[in-house]
ChimeraX commands (.cxc) that place a marker at each C-alpha (Angstrom):
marker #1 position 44.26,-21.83,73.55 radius 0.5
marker #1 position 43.13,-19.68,70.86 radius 0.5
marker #1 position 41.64,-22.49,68.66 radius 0.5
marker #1 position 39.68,-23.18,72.02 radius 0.5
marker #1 position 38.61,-19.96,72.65 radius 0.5
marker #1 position 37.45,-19.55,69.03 radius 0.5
marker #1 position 35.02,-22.81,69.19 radius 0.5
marker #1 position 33.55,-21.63,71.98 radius 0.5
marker #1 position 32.64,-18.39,70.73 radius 0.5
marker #1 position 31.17,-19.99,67.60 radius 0.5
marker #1 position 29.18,-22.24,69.98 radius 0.5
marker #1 position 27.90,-19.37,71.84 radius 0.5
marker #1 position 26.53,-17.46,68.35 radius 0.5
marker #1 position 24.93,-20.90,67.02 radius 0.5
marker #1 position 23.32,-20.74,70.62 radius 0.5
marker #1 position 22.30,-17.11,70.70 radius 0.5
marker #1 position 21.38,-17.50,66.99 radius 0.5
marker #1 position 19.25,-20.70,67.43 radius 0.5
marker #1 position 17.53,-18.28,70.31 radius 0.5
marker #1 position 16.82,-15.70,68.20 radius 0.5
marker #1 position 15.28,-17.56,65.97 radius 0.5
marker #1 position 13.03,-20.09,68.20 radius 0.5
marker #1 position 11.57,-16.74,69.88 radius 0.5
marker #1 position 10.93,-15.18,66.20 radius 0.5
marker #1 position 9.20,-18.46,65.46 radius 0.5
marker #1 position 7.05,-17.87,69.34 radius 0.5
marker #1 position 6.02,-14.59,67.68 radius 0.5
marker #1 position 4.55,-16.11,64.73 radius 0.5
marker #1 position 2.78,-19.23,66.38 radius 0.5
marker #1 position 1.65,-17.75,69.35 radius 0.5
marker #1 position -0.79,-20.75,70.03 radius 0.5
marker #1 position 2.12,-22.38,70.69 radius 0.5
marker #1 position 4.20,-19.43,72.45 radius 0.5
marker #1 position 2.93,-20.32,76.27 radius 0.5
marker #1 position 4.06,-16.12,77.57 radius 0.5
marker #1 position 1.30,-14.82,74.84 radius 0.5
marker #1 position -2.08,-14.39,75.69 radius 0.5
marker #1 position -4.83,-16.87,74.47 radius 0.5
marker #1 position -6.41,-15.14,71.47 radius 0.5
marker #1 position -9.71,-16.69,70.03 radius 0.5
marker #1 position -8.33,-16.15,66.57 radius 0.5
marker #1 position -5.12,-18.78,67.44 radius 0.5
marker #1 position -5.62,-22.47,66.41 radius 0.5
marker #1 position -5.27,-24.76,69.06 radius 0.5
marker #1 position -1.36,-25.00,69.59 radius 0.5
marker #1 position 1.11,-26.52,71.89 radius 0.5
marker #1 position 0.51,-23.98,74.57 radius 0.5
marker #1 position -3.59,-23.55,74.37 radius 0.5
marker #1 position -3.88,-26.05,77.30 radius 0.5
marker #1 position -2.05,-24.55,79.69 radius 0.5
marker #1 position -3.40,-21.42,78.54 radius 0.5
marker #1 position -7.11,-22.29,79.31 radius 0.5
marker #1 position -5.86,-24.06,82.76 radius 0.5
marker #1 position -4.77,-20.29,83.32 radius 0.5
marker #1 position -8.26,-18.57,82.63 radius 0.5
marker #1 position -10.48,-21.20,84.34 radius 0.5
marker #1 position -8.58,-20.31,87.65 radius 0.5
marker #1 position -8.29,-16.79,87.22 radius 0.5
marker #1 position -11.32,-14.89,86.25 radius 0.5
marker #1 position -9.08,-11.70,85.36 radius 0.5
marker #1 position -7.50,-13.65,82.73 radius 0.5
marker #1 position -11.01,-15.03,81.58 radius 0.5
marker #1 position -12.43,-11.47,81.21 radius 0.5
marker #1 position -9.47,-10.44,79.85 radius 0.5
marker #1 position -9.84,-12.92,76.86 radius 0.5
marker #1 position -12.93,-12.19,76.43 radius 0.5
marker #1 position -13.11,-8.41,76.08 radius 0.5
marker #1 position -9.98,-8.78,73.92 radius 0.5
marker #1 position -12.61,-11.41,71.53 radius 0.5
marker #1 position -14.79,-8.63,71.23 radius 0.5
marker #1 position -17.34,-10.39,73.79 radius 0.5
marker #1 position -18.98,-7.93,76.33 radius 0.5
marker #1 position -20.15,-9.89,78.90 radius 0.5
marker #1 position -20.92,-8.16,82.27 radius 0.5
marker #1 position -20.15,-9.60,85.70 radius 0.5
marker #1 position -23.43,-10.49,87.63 radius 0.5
marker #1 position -23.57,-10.51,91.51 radius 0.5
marker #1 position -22.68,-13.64,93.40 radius 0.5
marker #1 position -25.74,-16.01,93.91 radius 0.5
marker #1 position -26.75,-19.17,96.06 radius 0.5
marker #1 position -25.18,-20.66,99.25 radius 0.5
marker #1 position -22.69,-23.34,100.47 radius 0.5
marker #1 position -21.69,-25.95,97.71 radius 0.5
marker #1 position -23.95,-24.08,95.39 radius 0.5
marker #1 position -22.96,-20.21,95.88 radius 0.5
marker #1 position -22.51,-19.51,91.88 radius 0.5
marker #1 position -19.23,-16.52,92.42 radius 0.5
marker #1 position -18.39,-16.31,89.24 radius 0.5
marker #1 position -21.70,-15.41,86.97 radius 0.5
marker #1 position -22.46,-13.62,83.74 radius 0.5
marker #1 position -24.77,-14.41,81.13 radius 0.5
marker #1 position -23.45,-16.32,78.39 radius 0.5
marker #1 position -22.46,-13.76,75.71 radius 0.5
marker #1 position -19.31,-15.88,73.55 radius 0.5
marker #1 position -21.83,-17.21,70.70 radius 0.5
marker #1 position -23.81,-13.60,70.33 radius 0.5
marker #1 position -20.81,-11.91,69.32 radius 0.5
marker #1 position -20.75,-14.72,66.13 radius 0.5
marker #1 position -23.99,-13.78,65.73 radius 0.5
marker #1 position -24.87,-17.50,67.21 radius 0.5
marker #1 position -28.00,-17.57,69.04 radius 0.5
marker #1 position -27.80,-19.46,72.48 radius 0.5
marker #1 position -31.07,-21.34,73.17 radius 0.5
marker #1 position -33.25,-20.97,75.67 radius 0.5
marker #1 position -31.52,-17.26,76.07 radius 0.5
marker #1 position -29.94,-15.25,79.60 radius 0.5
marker #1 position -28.58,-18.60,80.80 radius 0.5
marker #1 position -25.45,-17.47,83.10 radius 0.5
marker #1 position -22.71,-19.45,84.19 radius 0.5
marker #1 position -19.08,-19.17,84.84 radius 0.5
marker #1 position -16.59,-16.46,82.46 radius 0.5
marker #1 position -15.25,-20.31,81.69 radius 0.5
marker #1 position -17.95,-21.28,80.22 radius 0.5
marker #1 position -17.99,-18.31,78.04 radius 0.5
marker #1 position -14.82,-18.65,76.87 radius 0.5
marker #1 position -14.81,-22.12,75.81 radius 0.5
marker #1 position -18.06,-21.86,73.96 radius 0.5
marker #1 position -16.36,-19.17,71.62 radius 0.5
marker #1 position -13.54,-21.15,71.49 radius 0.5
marker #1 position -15.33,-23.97,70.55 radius 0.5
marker #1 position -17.60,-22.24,67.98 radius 0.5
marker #1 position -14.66,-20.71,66.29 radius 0.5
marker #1 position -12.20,-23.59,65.72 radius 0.5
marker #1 position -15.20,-26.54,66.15 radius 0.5
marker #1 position -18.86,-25.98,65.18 radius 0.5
marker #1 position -18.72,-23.86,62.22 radius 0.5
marker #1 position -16.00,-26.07,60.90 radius 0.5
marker #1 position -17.06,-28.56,60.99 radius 0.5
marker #1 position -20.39,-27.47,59.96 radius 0.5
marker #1 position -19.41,-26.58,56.71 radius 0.5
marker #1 position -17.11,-29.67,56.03 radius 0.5
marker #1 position -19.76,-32.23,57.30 radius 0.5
marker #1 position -23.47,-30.38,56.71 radius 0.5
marker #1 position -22.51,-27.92,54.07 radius 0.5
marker #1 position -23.66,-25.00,56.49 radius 0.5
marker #1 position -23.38,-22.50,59.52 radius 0.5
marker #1 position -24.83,-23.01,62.65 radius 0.5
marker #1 position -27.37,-20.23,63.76 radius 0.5
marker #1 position -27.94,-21.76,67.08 radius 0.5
marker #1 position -27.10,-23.90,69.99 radius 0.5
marker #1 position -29.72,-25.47,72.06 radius 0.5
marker #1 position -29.07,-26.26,75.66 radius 0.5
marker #1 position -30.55,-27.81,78.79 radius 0.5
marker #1 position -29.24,-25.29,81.46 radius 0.5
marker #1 position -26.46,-24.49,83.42 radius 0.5
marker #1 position -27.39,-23.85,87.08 radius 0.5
marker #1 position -28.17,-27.02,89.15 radius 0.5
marker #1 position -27.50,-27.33,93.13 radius 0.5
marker #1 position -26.91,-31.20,92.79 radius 0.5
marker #1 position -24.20,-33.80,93.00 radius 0.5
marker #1 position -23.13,-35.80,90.29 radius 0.5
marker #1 position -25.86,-38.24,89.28 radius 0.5
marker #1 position -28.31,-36.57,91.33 radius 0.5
marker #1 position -28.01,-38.37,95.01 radius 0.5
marker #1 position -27.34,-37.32,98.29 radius 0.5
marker #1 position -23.93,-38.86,98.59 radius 0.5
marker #1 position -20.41,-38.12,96.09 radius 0.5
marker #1 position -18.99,-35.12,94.63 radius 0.5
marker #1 position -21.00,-31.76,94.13 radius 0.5
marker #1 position -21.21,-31.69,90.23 radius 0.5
marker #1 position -19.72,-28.68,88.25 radius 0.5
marker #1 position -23.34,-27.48,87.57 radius 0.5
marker #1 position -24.10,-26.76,91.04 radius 0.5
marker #1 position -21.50,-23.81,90.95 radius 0.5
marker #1 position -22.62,-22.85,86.89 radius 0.5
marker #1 position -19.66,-23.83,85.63 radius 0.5
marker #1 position -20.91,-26.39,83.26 radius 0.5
marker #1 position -23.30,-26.13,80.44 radius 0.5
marker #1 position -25.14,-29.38,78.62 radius 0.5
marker #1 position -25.88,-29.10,74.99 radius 0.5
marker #1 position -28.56,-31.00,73.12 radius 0.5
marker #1 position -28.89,-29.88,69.47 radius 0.5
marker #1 position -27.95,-27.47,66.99 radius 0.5
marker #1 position -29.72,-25.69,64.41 radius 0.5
marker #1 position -28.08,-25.08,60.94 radius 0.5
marker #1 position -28.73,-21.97,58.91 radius 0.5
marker #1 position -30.43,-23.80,56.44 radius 0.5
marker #1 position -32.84,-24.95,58.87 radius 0.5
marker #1 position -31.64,-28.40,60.04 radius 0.5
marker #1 position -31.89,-29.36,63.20 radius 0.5
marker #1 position -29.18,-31.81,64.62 radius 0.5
marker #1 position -30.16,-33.65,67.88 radius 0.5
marker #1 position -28.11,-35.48,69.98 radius 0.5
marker #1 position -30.84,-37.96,71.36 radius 0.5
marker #1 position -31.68,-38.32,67.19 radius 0.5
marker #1 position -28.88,-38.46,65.47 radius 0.5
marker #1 position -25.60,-39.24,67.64 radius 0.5
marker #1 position -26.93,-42.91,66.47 radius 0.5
marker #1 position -28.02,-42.59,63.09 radius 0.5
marker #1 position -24.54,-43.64,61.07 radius 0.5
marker #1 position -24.90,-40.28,58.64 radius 0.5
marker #1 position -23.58,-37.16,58.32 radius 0.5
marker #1 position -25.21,-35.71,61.60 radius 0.5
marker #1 position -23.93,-38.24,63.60 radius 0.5
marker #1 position -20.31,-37.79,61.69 radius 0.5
marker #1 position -20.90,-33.65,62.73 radius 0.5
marker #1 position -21.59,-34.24,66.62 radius 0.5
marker #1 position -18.50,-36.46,67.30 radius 0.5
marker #1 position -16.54,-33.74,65.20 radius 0.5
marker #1 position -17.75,-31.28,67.77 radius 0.5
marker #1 position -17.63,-33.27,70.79 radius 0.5
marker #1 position -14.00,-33.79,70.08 radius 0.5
marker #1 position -13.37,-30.50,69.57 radius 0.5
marker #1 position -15.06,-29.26,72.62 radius 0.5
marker #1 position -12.32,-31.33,74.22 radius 0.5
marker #1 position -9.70,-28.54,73.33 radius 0.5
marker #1 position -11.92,-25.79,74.91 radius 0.5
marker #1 position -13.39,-27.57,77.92 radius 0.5
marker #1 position -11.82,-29.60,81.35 radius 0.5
marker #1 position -14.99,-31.90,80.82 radius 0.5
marker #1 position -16.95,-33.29,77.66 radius 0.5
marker #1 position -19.19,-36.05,78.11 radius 0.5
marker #1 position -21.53,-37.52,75.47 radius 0.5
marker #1 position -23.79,-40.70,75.11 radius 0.5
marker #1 position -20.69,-42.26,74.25 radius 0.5
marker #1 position -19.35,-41.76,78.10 radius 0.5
marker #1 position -23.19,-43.68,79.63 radius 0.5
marker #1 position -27.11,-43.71,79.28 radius 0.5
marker #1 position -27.61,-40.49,81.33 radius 0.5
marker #1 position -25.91,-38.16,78.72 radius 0.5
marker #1 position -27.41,-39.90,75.33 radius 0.5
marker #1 position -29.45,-36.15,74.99 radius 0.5
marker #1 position -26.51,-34.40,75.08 radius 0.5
marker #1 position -23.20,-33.42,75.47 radius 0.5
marker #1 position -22.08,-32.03,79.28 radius 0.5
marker #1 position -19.59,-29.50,78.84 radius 0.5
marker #1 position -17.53,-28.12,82.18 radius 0.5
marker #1 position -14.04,-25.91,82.99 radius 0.5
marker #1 position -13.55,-28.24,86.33 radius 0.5
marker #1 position -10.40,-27.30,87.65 radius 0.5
marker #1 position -8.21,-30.31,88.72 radius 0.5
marker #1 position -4.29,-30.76,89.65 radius 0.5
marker #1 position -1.91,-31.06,86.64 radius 0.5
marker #1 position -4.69,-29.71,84.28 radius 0.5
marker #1 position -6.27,-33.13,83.09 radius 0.5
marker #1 position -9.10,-33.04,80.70 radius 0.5
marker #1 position -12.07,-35.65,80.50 radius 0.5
marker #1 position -13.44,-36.35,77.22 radius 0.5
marker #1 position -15.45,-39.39,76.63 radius 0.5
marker link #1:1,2 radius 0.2
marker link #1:2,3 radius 0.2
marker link #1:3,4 radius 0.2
marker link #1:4,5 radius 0.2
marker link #1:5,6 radius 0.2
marker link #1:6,7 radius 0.2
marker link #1:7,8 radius 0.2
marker link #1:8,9 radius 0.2
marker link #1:9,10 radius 0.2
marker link #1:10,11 radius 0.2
marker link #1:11,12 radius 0.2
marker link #1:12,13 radius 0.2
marker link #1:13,14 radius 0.2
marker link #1:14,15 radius 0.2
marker link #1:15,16 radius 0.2
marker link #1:16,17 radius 0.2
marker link #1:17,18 radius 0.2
marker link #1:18,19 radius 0.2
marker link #1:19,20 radius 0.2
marker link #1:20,21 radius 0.2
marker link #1:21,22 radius 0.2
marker link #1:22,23 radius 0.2
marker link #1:23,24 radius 0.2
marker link #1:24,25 radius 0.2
marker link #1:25,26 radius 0.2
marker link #1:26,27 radius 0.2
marker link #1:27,28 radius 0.2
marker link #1:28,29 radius 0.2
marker link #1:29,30 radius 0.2
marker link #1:30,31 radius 0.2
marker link #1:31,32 radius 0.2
marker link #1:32,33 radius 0.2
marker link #1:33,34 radius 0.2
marker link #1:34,35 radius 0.2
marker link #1:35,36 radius 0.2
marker link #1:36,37 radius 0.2
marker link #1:37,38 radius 0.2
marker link #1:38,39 radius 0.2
marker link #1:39,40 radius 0.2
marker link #1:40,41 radius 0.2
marker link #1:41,42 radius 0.2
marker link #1:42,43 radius 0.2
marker link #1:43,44 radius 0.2
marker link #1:44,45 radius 0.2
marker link #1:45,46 radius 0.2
marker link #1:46,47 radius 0.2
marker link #1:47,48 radius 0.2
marker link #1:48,49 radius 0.2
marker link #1:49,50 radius 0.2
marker link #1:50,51 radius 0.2
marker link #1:51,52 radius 0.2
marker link #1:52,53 radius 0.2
marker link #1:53,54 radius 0.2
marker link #1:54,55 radius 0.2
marker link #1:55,56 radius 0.2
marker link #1:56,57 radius 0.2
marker link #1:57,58 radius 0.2
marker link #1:58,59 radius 0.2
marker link #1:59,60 radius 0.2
marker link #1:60,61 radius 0.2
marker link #1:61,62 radius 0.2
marker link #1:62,63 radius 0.2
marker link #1:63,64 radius 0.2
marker link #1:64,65 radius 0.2
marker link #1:65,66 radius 0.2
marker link #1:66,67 radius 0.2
marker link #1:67,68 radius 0.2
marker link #1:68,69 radius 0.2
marker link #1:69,70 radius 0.2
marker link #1:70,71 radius 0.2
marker link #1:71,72 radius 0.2
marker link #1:72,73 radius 0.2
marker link #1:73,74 radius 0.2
marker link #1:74,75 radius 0.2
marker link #1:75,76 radius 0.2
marker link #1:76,77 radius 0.2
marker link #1:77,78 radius 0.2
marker link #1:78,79 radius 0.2
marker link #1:79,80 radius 0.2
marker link #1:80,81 radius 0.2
marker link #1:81,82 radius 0.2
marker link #1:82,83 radius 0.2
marker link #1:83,84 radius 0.2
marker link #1:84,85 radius 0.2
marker link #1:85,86 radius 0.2
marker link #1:86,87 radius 0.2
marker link #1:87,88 radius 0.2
marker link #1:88,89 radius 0.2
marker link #1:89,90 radius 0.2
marker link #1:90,91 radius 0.2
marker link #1:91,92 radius 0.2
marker link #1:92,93 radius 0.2
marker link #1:93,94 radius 0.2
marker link #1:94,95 radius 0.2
marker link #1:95,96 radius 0.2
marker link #1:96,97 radius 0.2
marker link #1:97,98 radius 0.2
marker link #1:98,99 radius 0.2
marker link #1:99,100 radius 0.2
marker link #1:100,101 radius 0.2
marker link #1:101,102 radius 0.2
marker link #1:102,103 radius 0.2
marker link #1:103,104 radius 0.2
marker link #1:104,105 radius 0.2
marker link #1:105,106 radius 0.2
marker link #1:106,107 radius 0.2
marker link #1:107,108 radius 0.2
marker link #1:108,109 radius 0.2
marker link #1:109,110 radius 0.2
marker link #1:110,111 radius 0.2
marker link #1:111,112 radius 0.2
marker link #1:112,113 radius 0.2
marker link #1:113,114 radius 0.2
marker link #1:114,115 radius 0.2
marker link #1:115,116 radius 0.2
marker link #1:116,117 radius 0.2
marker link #1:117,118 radius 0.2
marker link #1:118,119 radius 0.2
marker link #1:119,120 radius 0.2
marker link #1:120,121 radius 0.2
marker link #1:121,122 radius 0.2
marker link #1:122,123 radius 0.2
marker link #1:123,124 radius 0.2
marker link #1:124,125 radius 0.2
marker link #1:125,126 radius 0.2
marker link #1:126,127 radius 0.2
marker link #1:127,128 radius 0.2
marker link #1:128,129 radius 0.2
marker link #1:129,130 radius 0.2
marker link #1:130,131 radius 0.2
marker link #1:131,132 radius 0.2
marker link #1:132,133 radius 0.2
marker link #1:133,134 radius 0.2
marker link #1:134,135 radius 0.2
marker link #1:135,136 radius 0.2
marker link #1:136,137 radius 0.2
marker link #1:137,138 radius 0.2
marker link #1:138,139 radius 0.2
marker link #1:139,140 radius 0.2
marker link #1:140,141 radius 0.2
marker link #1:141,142 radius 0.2
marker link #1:142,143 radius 0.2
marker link #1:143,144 radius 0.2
marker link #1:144,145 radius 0.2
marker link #1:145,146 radius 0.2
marker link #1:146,147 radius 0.2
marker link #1:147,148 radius 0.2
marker link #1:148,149 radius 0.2
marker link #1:149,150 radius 0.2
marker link #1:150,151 radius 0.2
marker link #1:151,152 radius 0.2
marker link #1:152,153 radius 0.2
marker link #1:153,154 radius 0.2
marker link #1:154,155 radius 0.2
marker link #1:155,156 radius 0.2
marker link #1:156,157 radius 0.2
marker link #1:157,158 radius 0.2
marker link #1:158,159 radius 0.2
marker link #1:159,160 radius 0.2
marker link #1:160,161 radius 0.2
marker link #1:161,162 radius 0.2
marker link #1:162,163 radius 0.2
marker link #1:163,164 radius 0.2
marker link #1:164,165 radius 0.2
marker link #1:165,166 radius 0.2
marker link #1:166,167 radius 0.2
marker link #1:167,168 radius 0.2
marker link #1:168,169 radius 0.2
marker link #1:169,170 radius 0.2
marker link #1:170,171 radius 0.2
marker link #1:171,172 radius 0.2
marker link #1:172,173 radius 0.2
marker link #1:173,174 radius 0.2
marker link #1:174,175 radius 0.2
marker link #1:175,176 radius 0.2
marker link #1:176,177 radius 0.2
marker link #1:177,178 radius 0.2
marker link #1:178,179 radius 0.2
marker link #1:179,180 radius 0.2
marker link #1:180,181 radius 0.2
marker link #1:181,182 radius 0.2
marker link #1:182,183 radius 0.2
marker link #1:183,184 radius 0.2
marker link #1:184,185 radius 0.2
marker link #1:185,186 radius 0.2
marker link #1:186,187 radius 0.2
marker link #1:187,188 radius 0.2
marker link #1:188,189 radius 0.2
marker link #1:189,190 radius 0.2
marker link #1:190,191 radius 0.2
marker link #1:191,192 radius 0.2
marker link #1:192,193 radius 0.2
marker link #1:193,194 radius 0.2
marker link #1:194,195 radius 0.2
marker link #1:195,196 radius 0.2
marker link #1:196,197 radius 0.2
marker link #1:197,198 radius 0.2
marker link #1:198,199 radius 0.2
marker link #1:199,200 radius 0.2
marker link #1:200,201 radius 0.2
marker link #1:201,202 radius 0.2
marker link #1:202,203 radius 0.2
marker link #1:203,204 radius 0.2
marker link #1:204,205 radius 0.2
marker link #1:205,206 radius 0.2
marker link #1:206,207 radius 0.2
marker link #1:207,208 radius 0.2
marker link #1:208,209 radius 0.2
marker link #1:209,210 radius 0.2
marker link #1:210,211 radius 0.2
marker link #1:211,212 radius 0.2
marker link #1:212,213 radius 0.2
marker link #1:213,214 radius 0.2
marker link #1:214,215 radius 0.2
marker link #1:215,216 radius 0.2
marker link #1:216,217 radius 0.2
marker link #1:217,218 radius 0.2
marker link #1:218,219 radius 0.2
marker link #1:219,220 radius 0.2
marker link #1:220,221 radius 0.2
marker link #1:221,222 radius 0.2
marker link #1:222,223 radius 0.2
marker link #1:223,224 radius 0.2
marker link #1:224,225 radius 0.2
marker link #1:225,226 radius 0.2
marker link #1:226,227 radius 0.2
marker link #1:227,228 radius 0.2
marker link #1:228,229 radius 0.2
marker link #1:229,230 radius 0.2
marker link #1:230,231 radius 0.2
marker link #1:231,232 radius 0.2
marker link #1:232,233 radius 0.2
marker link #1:233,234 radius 0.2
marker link #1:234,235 radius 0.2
marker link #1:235,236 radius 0.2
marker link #1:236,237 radius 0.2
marker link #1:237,238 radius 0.2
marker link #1:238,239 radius 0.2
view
């Protein structure tokens, strides 16, 4: 009886010490500790998906993330009507506080949006800027945000994430040193600039619900359609 009792108290301590010790290693990883908050300085980790699933519902959590990033970005009123009335609107601060210029300028669209562009100028572009082109990106050049439209432009099928602003299509970027990297140019041109935009398109798939690039069909060969679609179980499209 003793010799029982005695094993199971040494089973409890390994268990309470094995606790202990998985939550002190939650502290120091929290990109992969799913009860701390997402924090634009984390790396990706285990947790950062369900962690983004989080702030593209809840625009609380969004702005919370944000004004803990250091990005003041100030809620706009409500605009448009029926499939296209744009609730959730703000121009697009997450690259300005980088000092990253977003081109043309004021676009607005969703707090999502402006989340996963700093997250995916923090842990993608400037990367792998400097591994790939041996410099900084000073700006982003876009196409817009805001369309009322369905998805491929008809009058028939689903309402496409840019009706609401919640999507955002990037075409180039523009390097410090002056380069200019296209993605109607150079997604196709075998060299370093083409090496750079897959580099970013895959990691835009850690930041965003949708990434589509000429890889995906003919319509996006100028540039990369980025959206925080919200869909059951959390599934991401990158192509």
């Amino acid at each position: 009886m003793r010799r029982s009792f005695l094993r199971t108290v040494v089973v409890l301590l390994i268990i309470g010490s094995a606790g202990l010790a998985g939550r002190e290693w939650l502290q120091r990883h929290p990109e992969h500790n799913p009860w701390a908050p997402l924090a634009l300085a984390d790396p990706p980790g285990w947790a950062t998906a369900m962690k983004l699933q989080t702030l593209r519902g809840d625009r609380a959590v969004c702005s919370r993330f944000l004004e803990s990033s250091g990005i003041m970005a100030e809620a706009l009123p409500p605009a448009g009507e029926g499939q296209c009335l744009r609730h959730d609107r703000q121009v697009l601060q997450g690259l300005a506080q980088a000092k990253v210029k977003l081109a043309p300028g004021g676009a607005q669209a969703t707090c999502a949006i402006d989340a996963g562009l700093a997250l995916w100028l923090q842990h993608g572009i400037q990367p792998a800027a400097q591994r790939l082109l041996g410099s900084a990106v000073a700006s982003v050049e876009h196409f817009g945000t805001s369309n009322c439209r369905r998805i491929g432009g008809g009058q028939q099928g689903t309402w496409s994430e840019h009706a609401t602003g919640n999507a955002i299509d990037v075409s180039a970027f523009v390097l410090e040193d002056g380069r200019r990297v296209s993605v109607l140019k150079d997604w196709g041109s075998g060299d370093e600039k083409a090496a750079f935009l897959r580099a970013v398109r895959d990691a835009a798939c850690l930041g965003f619900a949708t990434v589509l690039s000429p890889d995906y069909n003919a319509a996006h060969a100028d540039h990369l359609h980025l959206d925080q679609a919200q869909r059951a179980g959390g599934w991401a499209a990158c192509r």
